[in-house]
Every structure is written in structure tokens, then in C-alpha cells.
C-alpha positions as CSV (number, residue, x, y, z in Angstrom):
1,X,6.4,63.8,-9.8
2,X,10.1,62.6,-10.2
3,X,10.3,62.3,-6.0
4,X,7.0,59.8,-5.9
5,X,8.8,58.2,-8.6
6,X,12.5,58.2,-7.0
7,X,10.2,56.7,-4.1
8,X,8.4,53.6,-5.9
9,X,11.7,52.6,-7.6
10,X,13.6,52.9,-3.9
11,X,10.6,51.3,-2.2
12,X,10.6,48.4,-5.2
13,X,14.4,47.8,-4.7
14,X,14.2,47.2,-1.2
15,X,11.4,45.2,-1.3
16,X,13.3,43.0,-4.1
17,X,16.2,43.2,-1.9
18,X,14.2,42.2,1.4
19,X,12.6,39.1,0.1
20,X,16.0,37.5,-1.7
21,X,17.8,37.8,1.5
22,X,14.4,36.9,3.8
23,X,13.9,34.1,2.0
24,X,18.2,32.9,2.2
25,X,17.3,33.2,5.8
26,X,14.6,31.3,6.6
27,X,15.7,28.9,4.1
28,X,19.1,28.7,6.3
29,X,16.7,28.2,9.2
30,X,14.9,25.5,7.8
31,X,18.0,23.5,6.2
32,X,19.3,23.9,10.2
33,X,16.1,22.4,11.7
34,X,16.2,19.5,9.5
35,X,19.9,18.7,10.1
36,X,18.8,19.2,13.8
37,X,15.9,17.2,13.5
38,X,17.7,13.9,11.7
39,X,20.6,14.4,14.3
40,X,20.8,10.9,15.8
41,X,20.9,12.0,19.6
42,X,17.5,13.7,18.6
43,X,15.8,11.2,17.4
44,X,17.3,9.2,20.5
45,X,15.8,11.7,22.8
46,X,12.8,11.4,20.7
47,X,11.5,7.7,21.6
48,X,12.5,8.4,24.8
49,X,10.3,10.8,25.8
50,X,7.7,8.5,23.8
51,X,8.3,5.4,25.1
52,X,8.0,7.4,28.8
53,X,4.8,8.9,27.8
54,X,3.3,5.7,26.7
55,X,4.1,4.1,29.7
56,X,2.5,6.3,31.8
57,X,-0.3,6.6,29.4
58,X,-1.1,3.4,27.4
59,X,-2.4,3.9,23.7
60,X,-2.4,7.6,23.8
61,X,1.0,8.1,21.3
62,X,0.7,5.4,19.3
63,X,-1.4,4.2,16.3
64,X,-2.5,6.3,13.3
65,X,-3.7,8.9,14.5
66,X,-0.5,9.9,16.3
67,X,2.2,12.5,14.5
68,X,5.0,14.4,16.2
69,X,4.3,17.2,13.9
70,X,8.3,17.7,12.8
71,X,9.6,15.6,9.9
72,X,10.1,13.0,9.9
73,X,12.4,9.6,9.8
């Protein structure tokens, strides 16, 4: 009995453990994509790559119904 219980308490540590520093992480991740993202030369690059696609394809990355997907401005 005491070694399942040595287990659950080990097992519940790390999982405490795991998710503080899983979650620090892919908060880290996150806070670096949105830097990323609002980096001027991005956004640059950005409505280049749209302006080319709408010239070669008129109406199809503009109006309502169009959204990049990332964050935004």
C-alpha cells in the first residue's frame, strides 16, 4: 500500500511540475510569435505577398470574408 501511494504522490508532483513549466513554455512561444508577428518587416512582407496575390488573382484576398488567420494589426 505505501508504494501505490509513494507512486500517486510522485506521479501528482510531476504532473503539477509538468504543466507549470509546459504552460511557461508555450506561453514563451506565444509571447515570441506575437512580437514576431507585429515586427514591422513582417507585416511589410505581409502586404507584399498580398498585394502580389491579388494581382494575379483579382478579388480573391480581399473583402470580408478574407483573414490571414494570425493576429492581427
Amino acid at each position: 500500500m505505501a508504494g501505490k501511494l509513494t507512486f500517486l504522490v510522485g506521479a501528482a508532483a510531476g504532473y503539477v511540475l509538468g504543466t507549470r513549466s509546459g504552460r511557461e513554455r508555450y506561453d514563451q512561444i506565444v509571447s515570441q510569435a506575437q512580437r514576431l508577428w507585429k515586427d514591422p518587416r513582417v507585416q511589410d512582407a505581409t502586404e507584399k505577398v498580398q498585394h502580389a496575390a491579388q494581382e494575379h488573382m483579382p478579388g480573391s484576398t480581399s473583402g470580408p470574408g478574407f483573414d490571414s488567420g494570425v493576429g492581427g494589426r
